[in-house]
C-alpha positions in Angstrom: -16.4 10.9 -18.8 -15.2 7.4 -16.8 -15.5 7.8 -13.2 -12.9 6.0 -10.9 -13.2 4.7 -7.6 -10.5 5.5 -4.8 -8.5 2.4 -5.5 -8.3 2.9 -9.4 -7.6 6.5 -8.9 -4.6 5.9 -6.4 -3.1 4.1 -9.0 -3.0 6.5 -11.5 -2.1 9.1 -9.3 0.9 7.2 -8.2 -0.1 7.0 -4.5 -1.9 4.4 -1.6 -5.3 4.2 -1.3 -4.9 5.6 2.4 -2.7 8.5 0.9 -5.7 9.5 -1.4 -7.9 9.0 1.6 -6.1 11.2 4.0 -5.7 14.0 1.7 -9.5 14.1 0.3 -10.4 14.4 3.9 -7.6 16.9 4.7 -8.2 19.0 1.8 -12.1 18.8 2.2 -13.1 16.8 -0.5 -14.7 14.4 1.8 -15.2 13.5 5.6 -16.7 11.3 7.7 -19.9 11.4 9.0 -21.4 8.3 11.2 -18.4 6.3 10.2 -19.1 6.8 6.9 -17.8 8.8 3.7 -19.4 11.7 2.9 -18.8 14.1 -0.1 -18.3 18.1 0.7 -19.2 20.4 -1.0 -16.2 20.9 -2.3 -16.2 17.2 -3.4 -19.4 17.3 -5.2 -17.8 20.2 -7.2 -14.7 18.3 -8.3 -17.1 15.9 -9.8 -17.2 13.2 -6.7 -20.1 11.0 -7.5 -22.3 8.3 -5.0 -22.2 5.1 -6.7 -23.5 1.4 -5.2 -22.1 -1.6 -5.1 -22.3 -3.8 -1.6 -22.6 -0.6 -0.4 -22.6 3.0 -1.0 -19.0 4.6 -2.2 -17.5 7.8 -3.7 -16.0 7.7 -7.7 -14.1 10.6 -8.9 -13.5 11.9 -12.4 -10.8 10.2 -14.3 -9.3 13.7 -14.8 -9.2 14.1 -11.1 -6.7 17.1 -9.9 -6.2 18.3 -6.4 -7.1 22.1 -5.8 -3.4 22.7 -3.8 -3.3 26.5 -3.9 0.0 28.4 -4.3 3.7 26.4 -3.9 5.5 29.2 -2.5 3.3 28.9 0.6 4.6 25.9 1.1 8.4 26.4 0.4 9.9 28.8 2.8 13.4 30.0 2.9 15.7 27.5 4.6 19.3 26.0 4.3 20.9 22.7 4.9 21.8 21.1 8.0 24.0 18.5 9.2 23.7 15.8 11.9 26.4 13.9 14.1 26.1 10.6 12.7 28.6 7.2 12.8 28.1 5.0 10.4 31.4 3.1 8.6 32.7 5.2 5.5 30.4 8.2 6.5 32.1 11.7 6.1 28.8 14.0 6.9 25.5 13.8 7.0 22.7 16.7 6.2 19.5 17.0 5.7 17.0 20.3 4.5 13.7 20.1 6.8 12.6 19.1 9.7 9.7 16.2 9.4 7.0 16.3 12.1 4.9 12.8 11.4 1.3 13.4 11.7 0.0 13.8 15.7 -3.8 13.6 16.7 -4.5 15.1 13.6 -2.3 18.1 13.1 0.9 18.2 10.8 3.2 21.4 10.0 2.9 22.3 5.8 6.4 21.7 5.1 5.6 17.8 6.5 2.2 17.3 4.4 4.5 18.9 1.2 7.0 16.4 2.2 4.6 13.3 2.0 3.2 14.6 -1.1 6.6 14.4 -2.7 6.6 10.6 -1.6 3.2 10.0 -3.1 5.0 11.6 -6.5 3.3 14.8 -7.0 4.9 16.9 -9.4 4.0 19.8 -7.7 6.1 19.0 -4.6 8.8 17.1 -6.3 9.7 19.7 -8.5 10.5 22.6 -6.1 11.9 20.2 -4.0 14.5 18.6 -5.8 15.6 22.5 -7.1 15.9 22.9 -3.5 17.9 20.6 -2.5 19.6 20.5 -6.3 20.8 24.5 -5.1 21.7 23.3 -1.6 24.0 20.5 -2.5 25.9 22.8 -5.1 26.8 25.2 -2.4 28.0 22.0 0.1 30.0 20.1 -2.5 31.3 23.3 -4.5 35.0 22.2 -2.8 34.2 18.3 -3.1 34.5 15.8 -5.7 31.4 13.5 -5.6 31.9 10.4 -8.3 28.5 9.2 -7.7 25.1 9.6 -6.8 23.0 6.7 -5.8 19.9 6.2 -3.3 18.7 3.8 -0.8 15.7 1.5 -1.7 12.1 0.9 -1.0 11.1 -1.9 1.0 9.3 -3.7 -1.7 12.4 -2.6 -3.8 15.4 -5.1 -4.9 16.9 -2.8 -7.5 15.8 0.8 -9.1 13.2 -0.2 -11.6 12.6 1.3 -15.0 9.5 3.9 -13.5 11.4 7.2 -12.3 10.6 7.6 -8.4 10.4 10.6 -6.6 14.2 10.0 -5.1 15.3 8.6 -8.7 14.0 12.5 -10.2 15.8 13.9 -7.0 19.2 12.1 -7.7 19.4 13.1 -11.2 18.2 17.0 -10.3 21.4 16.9 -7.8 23.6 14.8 -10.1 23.3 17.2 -12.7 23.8 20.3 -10.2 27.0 19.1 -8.6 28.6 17.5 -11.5 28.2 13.7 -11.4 26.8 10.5 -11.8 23.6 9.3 -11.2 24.3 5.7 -10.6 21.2 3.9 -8.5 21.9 0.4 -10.3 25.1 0.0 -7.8 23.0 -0.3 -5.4 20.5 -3.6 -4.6 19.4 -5.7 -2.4 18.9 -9.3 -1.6 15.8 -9.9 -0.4 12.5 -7.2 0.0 12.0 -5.7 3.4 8.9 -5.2 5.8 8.2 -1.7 5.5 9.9 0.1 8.4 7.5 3.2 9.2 6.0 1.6 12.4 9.3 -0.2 13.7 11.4 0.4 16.7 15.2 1.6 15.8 16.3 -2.1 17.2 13.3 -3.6 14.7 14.6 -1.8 11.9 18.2 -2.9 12.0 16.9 -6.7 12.2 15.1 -6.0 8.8 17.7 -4.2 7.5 21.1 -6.3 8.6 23.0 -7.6 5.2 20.2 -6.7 2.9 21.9 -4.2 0.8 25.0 -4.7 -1.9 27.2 -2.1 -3.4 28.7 -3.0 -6.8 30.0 0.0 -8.8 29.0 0.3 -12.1 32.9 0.8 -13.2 35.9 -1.2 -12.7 37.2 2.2 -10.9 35.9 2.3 -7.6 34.3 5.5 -6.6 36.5 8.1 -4.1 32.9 9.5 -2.8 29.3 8.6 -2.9 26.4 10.7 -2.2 23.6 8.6 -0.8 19.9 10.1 -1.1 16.6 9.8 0.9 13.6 11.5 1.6 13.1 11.3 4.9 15.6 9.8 7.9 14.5 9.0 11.0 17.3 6.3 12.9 19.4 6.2 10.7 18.7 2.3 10.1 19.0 2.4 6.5 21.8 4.6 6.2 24.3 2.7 8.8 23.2 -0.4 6.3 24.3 0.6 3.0 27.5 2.2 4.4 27.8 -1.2 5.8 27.4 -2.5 2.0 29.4 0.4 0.7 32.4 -0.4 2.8 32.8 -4.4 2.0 32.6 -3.4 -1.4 34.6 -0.5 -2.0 36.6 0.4 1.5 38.1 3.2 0.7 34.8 4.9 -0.7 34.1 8.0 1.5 30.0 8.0 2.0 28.1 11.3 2.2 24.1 11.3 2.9 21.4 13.5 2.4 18.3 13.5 3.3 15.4 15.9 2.5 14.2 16.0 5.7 15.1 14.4 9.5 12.3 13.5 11.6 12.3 15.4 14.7 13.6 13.7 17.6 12.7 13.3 20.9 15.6 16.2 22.5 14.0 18.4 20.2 10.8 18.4 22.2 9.0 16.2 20.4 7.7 12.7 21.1 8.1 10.2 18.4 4.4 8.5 18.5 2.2 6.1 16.0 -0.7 8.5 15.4 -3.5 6.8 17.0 -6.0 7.9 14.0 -3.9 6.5 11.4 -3.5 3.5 12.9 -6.7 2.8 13.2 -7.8 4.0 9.5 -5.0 1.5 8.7 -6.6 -0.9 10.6 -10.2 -0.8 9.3 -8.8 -0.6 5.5 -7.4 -4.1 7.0 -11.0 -5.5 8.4 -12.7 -4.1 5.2 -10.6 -6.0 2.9 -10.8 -8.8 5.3 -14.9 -8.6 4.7 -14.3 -8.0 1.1 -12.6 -11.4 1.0 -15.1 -13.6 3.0 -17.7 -12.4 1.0 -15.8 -13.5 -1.8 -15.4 -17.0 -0.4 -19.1 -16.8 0.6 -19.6 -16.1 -3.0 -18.0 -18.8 -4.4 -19.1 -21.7 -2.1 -22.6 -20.0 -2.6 -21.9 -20.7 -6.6 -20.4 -24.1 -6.0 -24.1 -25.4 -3.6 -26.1 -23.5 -6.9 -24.4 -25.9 -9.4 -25.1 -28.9 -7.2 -28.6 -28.1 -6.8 -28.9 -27.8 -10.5 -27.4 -30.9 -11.1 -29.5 -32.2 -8.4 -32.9 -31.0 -9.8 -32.0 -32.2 -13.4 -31.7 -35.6 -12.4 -34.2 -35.2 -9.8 -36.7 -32.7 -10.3 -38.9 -33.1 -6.9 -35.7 -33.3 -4.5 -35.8 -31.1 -1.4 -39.8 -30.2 -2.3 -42.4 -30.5 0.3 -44.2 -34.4 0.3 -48.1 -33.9 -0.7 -50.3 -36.7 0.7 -51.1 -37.7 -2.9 -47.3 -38.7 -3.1 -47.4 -40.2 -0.2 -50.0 -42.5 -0.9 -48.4 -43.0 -4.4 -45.2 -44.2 -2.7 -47.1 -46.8 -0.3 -48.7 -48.1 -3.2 -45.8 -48.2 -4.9 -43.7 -49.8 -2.2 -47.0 -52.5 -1.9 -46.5 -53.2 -5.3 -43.2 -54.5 -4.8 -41.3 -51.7 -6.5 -37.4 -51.2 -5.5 -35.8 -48.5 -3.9 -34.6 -47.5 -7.8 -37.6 -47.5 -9.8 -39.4 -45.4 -7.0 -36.7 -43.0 -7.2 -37.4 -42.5 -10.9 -41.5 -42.4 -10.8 -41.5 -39.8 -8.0 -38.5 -37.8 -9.3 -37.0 -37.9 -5.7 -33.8 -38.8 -4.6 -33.0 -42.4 -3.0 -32.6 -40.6 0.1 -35.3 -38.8 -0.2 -37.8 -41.7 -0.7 -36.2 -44.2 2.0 -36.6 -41.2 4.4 -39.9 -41.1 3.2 -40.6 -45.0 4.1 -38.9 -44.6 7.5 -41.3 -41.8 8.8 -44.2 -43.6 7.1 -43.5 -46.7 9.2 -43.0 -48.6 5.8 -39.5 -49.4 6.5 -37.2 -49.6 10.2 -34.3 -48.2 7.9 
């Protein structure tokens, strides 16, 4: 069986390399210990490995699944809410959950199953999008929605061909309520900075005239529904209603959002968690090492190939003069022999021998 470090695993899992991280240690597959990663025993019985390379790190079987207990645990009973937004074209706004980011290391379950259906976990995704699938058909039972589209990641410039977690959630509401899935109408013009750690004010910089709306019919829409995960200003939202109205102004805009991030009248205090930051930061210093010993590496390659071509031509270069070769070179030097054909007797480099002469008090240069 292949074994996979956390970077190839990430990938095939469909998540970040911090993502994995966090939830090994969160699920006590791994921890920390001195600063460094230690496997549990948990971790040892999942198959996590010791390997070395520059170092000592974990690898992971290649079958790798995540012990997440029962779903329902997760799930509770709970309905659709709406928010008082403005934004231009917007009719409503609602959202399912509230989202509680991660502060000084403790996080409600409905917020870790929420990041988990970012990361594209099929367990989350699924009874999520039959949740909100079920909560939108009750909502838009009296309403006509032409078309379902979503907003965009910031690395995004138009849906791609992979199915996202919001792509599988648009087509489970799509099909619920009646309509289109349609996220080609929706692009942008440039790729973002992503906006998790951004003031409201930062975000709406980022955001301002990136997205356009360009139905996918020559019939212009009556009613959209636009999708996300989770909302927290409202940036992204207030910019493709922005995009939806130039385009299309008599379009009326409704938005849902899985879940709205608690705000700070509901008694909690927006915050970058400290710890995260800073496990963001060392990932940042270690690939920073990573990369200088790279370019160590390679300028240590590039002074090996001189040195060999060095020693071909000159095989005594850079080895230490014996006072038999010393006297050979005086001898030499008596003799009338030229800076040239010493070079090639002694094997030395020119520099080398005129050195040589200097410090002997042969020569004044």
């Amino acid at each position: 069986m292949s074994m996979l470090s956390n970077s190839p695993l990430s990938k095939k899992l469909g998540v970040t390399v911090y993502r994995l991280r966090k939830r090994l240690e969160n699920e006590n597959y791994m921890k920390k210990v001195d600063g460094k990663w230690v496997l549990t025993d948990k971790g040892t019985k999942a198959g996590g490995e010791y390997r070395s390379y520059w170092g000592r790190y974990i690898v992971w079987p290649d079958d790798f699944k995540f012990d997440s207990g029962t779903i329902a645990k997760k799930t509770k009973v709970v309905h659709i809410k709406t928010f008082n937004f403005e934004a231009p074209n917007l009719i409503a706004a609602y959202y399912i959950y509230d989202y509680l980011p991660k502060k000084r290391g403790k996080q409600d379950d409905i917020s870790k199953f929420l990041l988990r259906f970012k990361d594209n976990e099929e367990e989350a995704i699924d009874p999520l999008c039959n949740k909100a699938a079920k909560e939108c058909q009750g909502v838009f039972q009296k309403i006509k929605i032409d078309s379902v589209i979503r907003v965009l990641g910031h690395k995004e410039l138009k849906k791609g061909k992979t199915l996202t977690p919001l792509d599988k959630l648009g087509i489970s509401v799509s099909k619920e309520i009646g309509s289109k899935y349609e996220p080609l109408s929706l692009s942008k013009t440039a790729k973002n900075q992503s906006l998790k750690f951004l003031s409201k004010t930062s975000r709406e910089k980022q955001l301002e005239g990136l997205y356009v709306y360009k139905p996918l019919s020559n019939v212009l829409p009556s009613s959209i529904l636009l999708i996300d995960d989770i909302t927290t200003t409202g940036s992204t939202l207030t910019e493709v209603c922005r995009a939806v109205k130039e385009s299309s102004p008599h379009t009326d805009v409704y938005f849902l959002a899985l879940a709205r991030t608690k705000r700070k009248n509901d008694g909690f205090r927006t915050s970058v968690d400290l710890s995260e930051f800073m496990d963001k930061l060392n990932e940042a210093v270690e690939a920073s090492v990573l990369k200088l010993d790279k370019d160590k590496s390679k300028k240590s390659s590039k002074y090996h190939k001189k040195m060999e071509m060095i020693k071909s031509n000159h095989p005594n270069a850079y080895t230490r003069w014996t006072s038999t070769e010393e006297e050979k070179l005086k001898t030499l030097y008596r003799d009338g022999k030229n800076i040239i054909q010493i070079t090639k007797i002694l094997k030395r480099q020119p520099e080398g021998v005129r050195k040589r002469l200097k410090k002997l008090g042969l020569t004044q240069s």
